[in-house]
N, CA and C atoms as an extended XYZ file, in Angstrom:
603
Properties=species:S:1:pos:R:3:atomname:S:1:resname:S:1:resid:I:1 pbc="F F F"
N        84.841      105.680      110.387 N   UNK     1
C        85.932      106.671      110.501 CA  UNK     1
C        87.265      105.963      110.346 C   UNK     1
N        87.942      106.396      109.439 N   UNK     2
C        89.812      105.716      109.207 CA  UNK     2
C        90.162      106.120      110.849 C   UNK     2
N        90.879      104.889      110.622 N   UNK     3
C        92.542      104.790      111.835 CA  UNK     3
C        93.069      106.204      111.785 C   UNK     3
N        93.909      106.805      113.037 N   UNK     4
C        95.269      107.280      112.535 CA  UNK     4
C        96.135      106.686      111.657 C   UNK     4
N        96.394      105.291      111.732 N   UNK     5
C        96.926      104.708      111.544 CA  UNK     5
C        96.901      104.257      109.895 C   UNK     5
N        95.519      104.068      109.853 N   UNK     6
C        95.238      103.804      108.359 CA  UNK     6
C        95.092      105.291      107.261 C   UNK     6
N        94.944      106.605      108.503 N   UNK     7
C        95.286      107.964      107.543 CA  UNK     7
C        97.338      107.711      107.422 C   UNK     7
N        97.761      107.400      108.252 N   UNK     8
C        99.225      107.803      108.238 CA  UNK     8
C        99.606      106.696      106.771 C   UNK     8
N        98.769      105.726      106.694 N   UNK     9
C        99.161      104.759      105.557 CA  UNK     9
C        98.583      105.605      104.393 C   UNK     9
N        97.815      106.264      103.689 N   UNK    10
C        97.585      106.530      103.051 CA  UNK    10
C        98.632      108.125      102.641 C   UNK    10
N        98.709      108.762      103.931 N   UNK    11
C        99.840      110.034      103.754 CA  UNK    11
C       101.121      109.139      102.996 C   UNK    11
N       101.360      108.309      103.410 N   UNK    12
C       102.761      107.942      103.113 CA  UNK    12
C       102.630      107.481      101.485 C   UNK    12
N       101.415      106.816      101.213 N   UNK    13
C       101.354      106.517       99.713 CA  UNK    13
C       101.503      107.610       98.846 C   UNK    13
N       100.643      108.458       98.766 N   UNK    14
C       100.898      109.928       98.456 CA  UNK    14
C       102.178      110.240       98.196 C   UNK    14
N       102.982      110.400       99.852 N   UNK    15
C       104.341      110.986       99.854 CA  UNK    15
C       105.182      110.128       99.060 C   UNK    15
N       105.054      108.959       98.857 N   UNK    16
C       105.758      108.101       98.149 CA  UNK    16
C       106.273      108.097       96.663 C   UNK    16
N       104.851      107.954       96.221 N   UNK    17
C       104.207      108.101       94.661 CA  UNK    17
C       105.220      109.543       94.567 C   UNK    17
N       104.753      110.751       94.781 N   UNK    18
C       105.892      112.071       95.276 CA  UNK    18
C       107.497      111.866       94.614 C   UNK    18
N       107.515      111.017       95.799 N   UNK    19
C       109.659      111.203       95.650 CA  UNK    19
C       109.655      109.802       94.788 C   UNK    19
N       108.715      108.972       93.890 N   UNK    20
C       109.391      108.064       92.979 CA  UNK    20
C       109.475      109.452       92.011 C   UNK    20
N       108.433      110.405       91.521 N   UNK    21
C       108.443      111.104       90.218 CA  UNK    21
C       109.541      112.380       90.399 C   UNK    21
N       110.212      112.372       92.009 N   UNK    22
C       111.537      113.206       91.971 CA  UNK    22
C       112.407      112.683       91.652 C   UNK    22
N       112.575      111.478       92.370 N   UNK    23
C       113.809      110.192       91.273 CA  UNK    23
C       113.907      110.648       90.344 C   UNK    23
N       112.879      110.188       89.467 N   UNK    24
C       112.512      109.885       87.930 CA  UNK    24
C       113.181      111.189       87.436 C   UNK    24
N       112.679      112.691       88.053 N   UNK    25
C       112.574      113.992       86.944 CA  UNK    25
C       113.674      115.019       87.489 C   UNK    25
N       114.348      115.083       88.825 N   UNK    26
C       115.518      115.647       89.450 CA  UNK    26
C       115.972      115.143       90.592 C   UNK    26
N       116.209      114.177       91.025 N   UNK    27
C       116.576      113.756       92.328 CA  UNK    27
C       116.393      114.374       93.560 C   UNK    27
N       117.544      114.414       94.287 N   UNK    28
C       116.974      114.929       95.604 CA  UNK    28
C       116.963      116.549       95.599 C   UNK    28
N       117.481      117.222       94.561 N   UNK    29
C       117.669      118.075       94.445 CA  UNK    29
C       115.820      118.987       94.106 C   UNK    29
N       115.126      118.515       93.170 N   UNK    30
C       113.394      118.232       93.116 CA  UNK    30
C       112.998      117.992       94.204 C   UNK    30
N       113.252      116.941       94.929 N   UNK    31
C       112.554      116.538       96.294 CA  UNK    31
C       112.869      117.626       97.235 C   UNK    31
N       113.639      117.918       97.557 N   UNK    32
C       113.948      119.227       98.668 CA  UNK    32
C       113.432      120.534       97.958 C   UNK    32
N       113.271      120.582       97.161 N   UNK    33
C       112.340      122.210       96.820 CA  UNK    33
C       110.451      121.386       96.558 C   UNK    33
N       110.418      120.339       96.483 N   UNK    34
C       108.674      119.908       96.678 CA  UNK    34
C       109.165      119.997       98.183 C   UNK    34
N       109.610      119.599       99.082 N   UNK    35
C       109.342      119.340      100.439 CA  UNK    35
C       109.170      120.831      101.087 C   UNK    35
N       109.874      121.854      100.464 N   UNK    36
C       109.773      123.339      101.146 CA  UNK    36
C       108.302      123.458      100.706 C   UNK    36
N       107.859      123.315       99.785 N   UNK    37
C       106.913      123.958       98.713 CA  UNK    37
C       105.256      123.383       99.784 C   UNK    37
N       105.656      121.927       99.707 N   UNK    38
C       104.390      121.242      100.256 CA  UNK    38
C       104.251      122.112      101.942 C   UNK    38
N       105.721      122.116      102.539 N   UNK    39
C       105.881      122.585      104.205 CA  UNK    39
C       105.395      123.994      104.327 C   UNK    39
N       105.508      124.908      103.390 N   UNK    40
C       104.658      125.997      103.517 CA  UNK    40
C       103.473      125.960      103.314 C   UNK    40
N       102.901      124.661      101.632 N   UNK    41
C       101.325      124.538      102.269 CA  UNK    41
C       100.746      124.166      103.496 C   UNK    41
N       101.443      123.336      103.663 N   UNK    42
C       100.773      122.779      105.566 CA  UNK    42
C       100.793      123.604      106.435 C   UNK    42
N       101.575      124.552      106.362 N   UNK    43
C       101.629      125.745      107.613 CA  UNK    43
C       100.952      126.803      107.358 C   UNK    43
N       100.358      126.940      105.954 N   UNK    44
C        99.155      127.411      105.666 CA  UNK    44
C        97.955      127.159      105.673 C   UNK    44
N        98.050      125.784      105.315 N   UNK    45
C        96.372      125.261      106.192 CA  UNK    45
C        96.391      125.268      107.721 C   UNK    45
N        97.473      124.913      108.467 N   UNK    46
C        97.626      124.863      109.215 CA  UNK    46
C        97.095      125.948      110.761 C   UNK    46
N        97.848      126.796      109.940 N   UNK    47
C        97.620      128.128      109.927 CA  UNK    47
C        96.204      128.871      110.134 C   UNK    47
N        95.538      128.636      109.114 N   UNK    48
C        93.874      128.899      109.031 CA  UNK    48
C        93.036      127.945      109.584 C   UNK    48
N        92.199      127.932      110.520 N   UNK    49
C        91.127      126.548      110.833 CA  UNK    49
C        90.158      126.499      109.945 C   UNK    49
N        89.789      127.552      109.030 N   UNK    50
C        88.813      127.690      108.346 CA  UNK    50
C        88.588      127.028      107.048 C   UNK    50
N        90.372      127.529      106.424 N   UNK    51
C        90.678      126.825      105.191 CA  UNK    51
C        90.822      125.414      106.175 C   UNK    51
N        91.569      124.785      106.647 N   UNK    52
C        91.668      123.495      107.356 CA  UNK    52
C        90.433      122.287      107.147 C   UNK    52
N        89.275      123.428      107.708 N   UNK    53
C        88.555      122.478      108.212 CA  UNK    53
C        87.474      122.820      106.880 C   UNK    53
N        87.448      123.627      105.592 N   UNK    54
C        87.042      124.053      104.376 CA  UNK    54
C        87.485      122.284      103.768 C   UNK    54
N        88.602      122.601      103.718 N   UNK    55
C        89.640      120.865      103.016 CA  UNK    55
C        89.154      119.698      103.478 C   UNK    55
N        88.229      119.776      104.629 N   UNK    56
C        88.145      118.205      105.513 CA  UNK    56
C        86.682      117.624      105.127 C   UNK    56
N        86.146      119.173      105.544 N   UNK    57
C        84.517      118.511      105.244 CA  UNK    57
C        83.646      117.636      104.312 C   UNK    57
N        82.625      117.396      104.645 N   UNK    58
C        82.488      116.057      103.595 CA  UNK    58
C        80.873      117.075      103.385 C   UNK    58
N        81.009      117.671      104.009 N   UNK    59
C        79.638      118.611      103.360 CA  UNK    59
C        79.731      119.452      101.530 C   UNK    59
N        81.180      119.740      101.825 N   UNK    60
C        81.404      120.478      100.439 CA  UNK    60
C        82.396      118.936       99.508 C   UNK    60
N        81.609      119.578       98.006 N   UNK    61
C        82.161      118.449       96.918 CA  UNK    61
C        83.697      118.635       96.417 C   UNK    61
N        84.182      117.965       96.482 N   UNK    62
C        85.152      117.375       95.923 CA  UNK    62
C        85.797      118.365       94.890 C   UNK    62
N        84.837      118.891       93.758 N   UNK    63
C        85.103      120.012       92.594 CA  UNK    63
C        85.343      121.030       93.593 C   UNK    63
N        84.688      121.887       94.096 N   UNK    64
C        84.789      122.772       94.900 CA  UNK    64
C        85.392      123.212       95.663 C   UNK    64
N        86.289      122.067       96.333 N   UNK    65
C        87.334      122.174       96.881 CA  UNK    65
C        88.600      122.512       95.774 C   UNK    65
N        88.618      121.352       95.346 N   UNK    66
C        89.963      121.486       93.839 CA  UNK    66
C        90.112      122.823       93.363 C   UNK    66
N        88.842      123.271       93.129 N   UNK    67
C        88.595      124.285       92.432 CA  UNK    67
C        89.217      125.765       93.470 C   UNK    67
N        89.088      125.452       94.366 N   UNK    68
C        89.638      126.597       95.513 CA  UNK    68
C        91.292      126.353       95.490 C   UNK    68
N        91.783      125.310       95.735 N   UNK    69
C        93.198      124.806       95.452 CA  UNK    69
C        93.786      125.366       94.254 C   UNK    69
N        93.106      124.915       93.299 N   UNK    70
C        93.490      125.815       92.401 CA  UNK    70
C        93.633      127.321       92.253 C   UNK    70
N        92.995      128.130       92.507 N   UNK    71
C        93.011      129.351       92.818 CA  UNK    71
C        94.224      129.954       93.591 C   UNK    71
N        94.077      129.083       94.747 N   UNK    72
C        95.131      129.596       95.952 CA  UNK    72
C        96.800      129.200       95.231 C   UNK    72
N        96.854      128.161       94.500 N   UNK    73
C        97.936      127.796       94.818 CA  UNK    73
C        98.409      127.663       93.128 C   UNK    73
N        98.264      127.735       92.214 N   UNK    74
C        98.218      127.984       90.974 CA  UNK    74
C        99.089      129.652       90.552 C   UNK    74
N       100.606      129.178       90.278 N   UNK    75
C       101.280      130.019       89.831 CA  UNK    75
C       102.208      130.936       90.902 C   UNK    75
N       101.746      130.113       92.094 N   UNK    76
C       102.815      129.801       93.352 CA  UNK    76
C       103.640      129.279       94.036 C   UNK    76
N       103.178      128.047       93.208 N   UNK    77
C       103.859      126.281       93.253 CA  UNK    77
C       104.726      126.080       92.067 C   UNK    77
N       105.515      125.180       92.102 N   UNK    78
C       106.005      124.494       90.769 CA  UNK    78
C       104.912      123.753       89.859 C   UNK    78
N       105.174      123.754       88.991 N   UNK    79
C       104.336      123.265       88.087 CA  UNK    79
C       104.115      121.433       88.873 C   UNK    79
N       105.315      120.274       89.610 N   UNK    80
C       104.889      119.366       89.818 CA  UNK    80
C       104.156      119.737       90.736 C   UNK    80
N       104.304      119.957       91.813 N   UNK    81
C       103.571      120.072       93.605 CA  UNK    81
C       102.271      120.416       92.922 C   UNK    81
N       101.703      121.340       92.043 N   UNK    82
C       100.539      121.909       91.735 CA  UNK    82
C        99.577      120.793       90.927 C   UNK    82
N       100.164      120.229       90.262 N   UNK    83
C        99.900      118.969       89.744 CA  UNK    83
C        99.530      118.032       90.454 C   UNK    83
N       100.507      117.862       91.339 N   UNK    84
C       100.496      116.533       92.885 CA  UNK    84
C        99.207      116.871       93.369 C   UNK    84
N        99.480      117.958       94.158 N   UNK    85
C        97.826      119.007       94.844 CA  UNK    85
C        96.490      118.820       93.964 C   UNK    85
N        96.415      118.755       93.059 N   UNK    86
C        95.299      118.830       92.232 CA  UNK    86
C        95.246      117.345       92.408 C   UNK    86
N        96.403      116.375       92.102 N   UNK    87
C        95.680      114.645       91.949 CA  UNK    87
C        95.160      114.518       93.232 C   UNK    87
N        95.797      114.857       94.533 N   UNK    88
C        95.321      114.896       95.925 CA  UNK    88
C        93.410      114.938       95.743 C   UNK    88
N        93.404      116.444       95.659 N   UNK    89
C        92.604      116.415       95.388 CA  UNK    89
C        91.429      116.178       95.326 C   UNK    89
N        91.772      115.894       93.558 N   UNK    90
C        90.924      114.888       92.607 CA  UNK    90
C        90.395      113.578       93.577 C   UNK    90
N        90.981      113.076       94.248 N   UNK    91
C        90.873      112.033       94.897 CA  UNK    91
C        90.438      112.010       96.239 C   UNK    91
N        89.593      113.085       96.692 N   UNK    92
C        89.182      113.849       97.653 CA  UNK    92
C        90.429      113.497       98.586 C   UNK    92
N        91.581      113.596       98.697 N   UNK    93
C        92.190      113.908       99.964 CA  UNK    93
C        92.623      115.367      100.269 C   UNK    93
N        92.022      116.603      100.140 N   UNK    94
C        92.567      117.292      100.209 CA  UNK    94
C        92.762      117.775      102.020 C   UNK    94
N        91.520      117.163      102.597 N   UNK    95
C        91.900      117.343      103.993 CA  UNK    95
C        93.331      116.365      104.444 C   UNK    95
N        93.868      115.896      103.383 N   UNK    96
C        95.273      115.362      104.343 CA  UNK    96
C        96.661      115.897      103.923 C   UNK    96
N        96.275      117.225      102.984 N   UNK    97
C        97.805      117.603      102.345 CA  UNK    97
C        98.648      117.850      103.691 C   UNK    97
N        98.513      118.620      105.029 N   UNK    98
C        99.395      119.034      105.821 CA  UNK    98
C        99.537      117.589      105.900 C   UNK    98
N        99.223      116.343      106.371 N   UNK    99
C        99.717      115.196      106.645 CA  UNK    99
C       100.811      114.482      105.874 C   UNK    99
N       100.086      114.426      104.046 N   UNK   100
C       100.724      114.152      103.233 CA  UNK   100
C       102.294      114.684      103.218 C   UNK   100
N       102.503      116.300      103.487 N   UNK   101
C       103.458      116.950      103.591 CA  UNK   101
C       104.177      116.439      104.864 C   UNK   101
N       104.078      116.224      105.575 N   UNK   102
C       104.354      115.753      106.514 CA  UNK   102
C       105.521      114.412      106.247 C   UNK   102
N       104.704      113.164      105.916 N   UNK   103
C       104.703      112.033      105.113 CA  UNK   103
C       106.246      112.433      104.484 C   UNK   103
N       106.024      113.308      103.667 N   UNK   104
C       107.001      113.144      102.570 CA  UNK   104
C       108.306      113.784      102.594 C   UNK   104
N       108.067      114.939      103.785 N   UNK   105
C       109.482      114.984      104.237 CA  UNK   105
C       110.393      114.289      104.940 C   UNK   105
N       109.251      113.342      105.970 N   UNK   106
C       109.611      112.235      106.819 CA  UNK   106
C       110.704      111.315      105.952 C   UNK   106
N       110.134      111.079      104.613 N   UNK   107
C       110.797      110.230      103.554 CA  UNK   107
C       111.692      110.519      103.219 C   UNK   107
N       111.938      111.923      102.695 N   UNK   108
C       113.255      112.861      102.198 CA  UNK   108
C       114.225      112.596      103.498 C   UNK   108
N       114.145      113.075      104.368 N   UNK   109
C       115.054      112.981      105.610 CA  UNK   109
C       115.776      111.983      105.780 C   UNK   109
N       114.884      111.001      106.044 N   UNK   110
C       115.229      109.178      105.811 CA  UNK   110
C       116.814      109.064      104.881 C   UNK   110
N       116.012      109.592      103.994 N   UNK   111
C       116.755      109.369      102.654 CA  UNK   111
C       118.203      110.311      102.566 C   UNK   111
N       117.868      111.133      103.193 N   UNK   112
C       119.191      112.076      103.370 CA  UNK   112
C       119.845      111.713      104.599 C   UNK   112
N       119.268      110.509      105.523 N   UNK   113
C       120.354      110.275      106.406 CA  UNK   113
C       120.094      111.064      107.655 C   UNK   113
N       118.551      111.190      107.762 N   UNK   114
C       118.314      112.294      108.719 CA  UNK   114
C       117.059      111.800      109.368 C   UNK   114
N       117.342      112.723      110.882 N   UNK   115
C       115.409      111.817      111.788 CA  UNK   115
C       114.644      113.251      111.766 C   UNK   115
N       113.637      113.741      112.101 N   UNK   116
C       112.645      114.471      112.226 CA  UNK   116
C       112.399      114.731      113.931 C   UNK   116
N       113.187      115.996      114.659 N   UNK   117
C       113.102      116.117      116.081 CA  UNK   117
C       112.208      116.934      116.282 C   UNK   117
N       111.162      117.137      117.162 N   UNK   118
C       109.839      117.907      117.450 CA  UNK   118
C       110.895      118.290      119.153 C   UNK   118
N       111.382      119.162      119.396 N   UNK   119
C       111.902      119.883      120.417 CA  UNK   119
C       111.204      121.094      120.996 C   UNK   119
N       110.569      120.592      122.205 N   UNK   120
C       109.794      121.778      123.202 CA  UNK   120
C       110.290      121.920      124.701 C   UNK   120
N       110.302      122.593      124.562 N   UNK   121
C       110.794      123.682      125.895 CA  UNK   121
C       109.702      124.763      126.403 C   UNK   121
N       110.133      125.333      127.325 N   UNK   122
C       109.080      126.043      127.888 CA  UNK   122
C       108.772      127.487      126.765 C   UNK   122
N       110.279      128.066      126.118 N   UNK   123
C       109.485      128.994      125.523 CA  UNK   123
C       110.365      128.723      123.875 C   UNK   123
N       110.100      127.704      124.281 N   UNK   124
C       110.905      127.434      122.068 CA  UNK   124
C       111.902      127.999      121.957 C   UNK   124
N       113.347      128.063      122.778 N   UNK   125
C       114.520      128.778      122.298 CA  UNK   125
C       115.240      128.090      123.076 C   UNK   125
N       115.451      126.971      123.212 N   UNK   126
C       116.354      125.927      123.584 CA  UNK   126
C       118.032      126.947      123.310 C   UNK   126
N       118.939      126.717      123.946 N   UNK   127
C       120.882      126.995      123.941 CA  UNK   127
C       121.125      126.551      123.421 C   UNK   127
N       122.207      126.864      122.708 N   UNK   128
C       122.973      126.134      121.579 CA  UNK   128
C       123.484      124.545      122.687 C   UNK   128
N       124.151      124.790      123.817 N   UNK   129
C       124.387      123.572      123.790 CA  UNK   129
C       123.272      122.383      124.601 C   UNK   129
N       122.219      122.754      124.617 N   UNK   130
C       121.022      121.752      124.685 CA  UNK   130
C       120.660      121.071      123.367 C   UNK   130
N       120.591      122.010      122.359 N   UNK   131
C       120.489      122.023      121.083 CA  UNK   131
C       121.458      120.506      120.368 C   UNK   131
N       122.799      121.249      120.836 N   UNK   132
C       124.016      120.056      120.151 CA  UNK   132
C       124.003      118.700      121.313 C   UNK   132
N       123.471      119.137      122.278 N   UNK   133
C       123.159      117.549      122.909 CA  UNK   133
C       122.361      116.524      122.580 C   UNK   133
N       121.408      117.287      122.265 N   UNK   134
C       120.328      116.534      121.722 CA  UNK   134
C       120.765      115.764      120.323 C   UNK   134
N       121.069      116.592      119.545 N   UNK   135
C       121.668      116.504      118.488 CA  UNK   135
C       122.796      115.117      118.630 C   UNK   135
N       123.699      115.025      119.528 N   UNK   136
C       124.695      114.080      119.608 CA  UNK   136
C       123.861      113.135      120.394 C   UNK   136
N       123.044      113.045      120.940 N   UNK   137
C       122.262      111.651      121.567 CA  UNK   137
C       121.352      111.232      120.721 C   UNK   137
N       121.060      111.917      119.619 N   UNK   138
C       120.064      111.506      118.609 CA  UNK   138
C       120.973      110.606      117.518 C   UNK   138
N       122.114      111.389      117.411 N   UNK   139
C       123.306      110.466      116.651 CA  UNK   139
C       123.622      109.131      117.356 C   UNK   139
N       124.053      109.137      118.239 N   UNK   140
C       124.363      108.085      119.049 CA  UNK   140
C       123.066      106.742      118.955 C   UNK   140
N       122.250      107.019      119.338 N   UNK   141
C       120.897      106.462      119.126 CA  UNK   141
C       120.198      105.520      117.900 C   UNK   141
N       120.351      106.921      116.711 N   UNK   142
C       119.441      106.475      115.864 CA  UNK   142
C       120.922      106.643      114.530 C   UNK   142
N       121.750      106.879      114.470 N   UNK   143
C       122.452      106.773      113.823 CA  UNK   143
C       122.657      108.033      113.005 C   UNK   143
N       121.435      109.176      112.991 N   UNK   144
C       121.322      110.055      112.171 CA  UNK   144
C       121.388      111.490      112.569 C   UNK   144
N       121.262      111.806      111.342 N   UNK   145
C       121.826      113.612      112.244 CA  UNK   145
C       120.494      113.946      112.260 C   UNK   145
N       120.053      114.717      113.307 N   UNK   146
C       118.806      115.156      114.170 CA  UNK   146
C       118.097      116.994      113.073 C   UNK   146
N       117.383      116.202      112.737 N   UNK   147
C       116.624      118.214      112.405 CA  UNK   147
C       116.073      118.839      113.119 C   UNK   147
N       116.147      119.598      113.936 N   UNK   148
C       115.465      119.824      115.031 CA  UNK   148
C       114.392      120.881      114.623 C   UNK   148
N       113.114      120.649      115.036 N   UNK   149
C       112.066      121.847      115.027 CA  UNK   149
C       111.753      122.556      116.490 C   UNK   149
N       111.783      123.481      116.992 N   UNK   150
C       111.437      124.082      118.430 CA  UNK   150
C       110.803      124.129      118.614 C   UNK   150
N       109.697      124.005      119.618 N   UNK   151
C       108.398      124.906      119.630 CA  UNK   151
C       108.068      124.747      121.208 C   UNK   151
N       107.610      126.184      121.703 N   UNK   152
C       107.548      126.212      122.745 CA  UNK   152
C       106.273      125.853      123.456 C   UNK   152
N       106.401      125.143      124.843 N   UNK   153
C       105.196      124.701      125.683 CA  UNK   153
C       105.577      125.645      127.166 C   UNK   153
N       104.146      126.307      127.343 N   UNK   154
C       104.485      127.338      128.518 CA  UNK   154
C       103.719      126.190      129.405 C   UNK   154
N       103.181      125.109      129.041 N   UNK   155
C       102.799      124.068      130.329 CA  UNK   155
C       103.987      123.597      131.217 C   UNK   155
N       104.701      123.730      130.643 N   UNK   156
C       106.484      122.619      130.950 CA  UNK   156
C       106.835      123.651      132.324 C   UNK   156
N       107.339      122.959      132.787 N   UNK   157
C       108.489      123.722      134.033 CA  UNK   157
C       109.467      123.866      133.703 C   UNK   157
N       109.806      123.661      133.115 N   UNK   158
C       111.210      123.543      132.834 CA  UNK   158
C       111.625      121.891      131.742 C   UNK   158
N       113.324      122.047      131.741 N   UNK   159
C       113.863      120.540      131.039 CA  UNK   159
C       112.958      120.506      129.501 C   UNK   159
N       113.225      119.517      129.094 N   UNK   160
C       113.023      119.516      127.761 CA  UNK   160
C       112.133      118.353      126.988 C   UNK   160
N       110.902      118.260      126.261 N   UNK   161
C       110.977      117.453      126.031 CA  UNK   161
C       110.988      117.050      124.632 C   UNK   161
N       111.255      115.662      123.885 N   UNK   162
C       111.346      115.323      122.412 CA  UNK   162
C       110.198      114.415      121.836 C   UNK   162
N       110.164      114.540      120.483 N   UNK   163
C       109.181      113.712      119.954 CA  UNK   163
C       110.028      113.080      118.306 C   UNK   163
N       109.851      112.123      118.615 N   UNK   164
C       111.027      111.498      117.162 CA  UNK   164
C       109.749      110.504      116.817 C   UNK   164
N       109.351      110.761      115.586 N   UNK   165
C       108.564      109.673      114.771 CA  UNK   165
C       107.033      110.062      116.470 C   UNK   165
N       107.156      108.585      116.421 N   UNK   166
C       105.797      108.669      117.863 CA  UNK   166
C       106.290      108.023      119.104 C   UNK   166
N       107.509      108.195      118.860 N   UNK   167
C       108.299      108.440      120.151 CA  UNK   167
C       108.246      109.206      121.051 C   UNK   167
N       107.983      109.561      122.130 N   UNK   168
C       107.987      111.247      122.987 CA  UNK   168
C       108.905      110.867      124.334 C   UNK   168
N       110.149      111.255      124.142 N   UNK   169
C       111.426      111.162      125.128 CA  UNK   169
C       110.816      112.387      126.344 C   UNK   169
N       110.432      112.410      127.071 N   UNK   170
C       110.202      113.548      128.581 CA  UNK   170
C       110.988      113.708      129.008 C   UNK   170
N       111.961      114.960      129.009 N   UNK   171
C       112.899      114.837      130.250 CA  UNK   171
C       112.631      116.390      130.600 C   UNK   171
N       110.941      116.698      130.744 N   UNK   172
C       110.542      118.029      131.929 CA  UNK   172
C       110.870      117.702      133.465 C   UNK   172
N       111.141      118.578      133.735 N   UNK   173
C       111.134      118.692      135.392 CA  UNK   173
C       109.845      118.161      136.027 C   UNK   173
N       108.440      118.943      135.241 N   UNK   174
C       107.366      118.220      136.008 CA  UNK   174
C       107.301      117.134      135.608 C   UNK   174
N       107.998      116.127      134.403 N   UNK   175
C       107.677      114.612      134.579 CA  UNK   175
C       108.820      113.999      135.610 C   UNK   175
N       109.889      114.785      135.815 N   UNK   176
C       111.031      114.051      137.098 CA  UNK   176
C       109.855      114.782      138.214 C   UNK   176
N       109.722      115.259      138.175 N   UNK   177
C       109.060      115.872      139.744 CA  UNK   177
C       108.195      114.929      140.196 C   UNK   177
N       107.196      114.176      138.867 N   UNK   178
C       106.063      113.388      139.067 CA  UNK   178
C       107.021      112.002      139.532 C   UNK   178
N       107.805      111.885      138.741 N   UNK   179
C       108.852      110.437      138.703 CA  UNK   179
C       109.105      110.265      140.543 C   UNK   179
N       109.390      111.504      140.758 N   UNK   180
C       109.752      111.807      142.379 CA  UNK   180
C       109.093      111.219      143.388 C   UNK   180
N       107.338      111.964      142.887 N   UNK   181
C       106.108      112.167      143.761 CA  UNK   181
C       105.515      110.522      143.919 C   UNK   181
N       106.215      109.894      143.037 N   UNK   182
C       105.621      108.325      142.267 CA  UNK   182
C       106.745      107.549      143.247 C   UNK   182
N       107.516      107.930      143.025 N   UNK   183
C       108.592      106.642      143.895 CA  UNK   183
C       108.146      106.821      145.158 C   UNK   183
N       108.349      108.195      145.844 N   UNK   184
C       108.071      108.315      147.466 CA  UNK   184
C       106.643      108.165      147.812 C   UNK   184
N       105.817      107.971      147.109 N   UNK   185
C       104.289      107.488      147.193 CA  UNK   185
C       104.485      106.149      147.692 C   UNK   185
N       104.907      105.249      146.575 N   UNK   186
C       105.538      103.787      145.867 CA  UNK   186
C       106.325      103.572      147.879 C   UNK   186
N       107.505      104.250      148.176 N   UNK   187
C       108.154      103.899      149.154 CA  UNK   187
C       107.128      103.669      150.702 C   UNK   187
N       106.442      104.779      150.807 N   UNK   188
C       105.760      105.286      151.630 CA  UNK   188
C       104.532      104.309      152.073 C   UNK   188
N       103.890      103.388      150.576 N   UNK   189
C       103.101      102.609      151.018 CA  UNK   189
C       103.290      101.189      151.472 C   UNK   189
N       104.674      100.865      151.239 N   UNK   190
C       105.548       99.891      151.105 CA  UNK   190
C       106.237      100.284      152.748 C   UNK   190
N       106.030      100.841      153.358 N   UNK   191
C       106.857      101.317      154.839 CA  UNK   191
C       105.132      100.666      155.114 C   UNK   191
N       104.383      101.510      155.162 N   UNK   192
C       102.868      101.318      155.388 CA  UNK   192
C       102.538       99.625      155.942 C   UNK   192
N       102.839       99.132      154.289 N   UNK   193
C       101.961       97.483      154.494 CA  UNK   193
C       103.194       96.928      155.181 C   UNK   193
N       104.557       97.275      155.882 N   UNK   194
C       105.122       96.723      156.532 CA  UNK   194
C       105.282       97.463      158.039 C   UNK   194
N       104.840       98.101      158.171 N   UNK   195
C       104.408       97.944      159.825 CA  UNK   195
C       102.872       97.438      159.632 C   UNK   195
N       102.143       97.308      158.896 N   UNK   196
C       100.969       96.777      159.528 CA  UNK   196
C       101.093       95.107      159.538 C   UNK   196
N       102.211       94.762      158.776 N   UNK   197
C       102.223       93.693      158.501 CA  UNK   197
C       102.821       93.255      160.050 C   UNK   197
N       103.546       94.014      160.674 N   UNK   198
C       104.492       93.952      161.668 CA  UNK   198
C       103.422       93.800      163.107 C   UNK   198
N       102.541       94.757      162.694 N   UNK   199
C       101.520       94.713      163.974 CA  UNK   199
C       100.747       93.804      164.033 C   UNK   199
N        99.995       93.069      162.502 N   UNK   200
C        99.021       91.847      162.334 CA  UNK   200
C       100.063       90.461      162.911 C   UNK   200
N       101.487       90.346      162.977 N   UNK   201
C       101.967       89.734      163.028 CA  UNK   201
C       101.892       88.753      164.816 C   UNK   201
């Protein structure tokens, strides 16, 4: 079985190969309409577990798959992305296009001077000025202006938390609450081994 690690190397080759032939044929101006194009495929596999896990299996061949790709996505796409999708493919990766897509906006962003923010909250509708905080500590930080994606976690108590690259910044209430429950544990046993230390004495 591949790494994460060794799938995330292979997404990125993909995404790569990608934005050299946007260079080459329209600049970034190509690259930002493949990056919409690919981001709606992924949220369409995404989307379906069926098609998802149709793309992954190693039970069905390689043609068969392509051959469904084609169908779905043939005269919906630009003529490159449809092209790209098919070499995918061809090359049985089709279980990694949401990744690949992934990959290659990661790259575009980069390139535009920008980080990739995964922002959750309890119900995905963060305030504008949580929003521009984040935003200005992400500047401060990483140098770049922040894209933020929302998405809500009804696990959270509250506070907010981030995910940049495989970074994951916590700042929920239940991880300060735990931070809380951890120190006065931490204090409590530390009072403990010093009166017993006091009484063995």
């Amino acid at each position: 079985m591949a790494t994460t690690q060794h799938i995330d190397e292979i997404a990125s080759v993909y995404a790569t190969s990608l934005l050299e032939v946007c260079d080459k044929q329209g600049g970034i101006a190509l690259a930002e309409s493949c990056s919409a194009e690919l981001a709606t495929l992924a949220e369409t596999i995404r989307a379906d577990k069926r098609f998802a896990e149709f793309l992954k299996t190693p039970i069905i061949g390689n043609n068969v798959r392509r051959d469904a790709l084609d169908r779905a996505i043939k005269g919906r796409v630009s003529d490159l992305v449809y092209r790209f999708v098919m070499v995918v493919a061809a090359h049985g990766r089709s279980g990694r296009l949401a990744d690949i897509a992934d990959a290659f906006d990661g790259l575009l962003q980069a390139r535009l001077g920008r980080v990739e923010v995964d922002m959750f909250t309890v119900n995905g509708q963060a305030s504008a000025d949580v929003v521009a905080t984040v935003k200005g500590g992400v500047k401060e930080a990483f140098g770049k202006d922040a894209v933020i994606h929302q998405y809500a976690d009804p696990n959270m108590i509250g506070g907010v938390k981030l995910r940049i690259g495989d970074q994951l910044i916590d700042g929920s209430v239940e991880t300060q609450l735990r931070n809380m429950r951890d120190a006065v544990a931490a204090r409590g046993s530390a009072t403990m081994r010093s009166r017993l230390g006091n009484f063995l004495a």
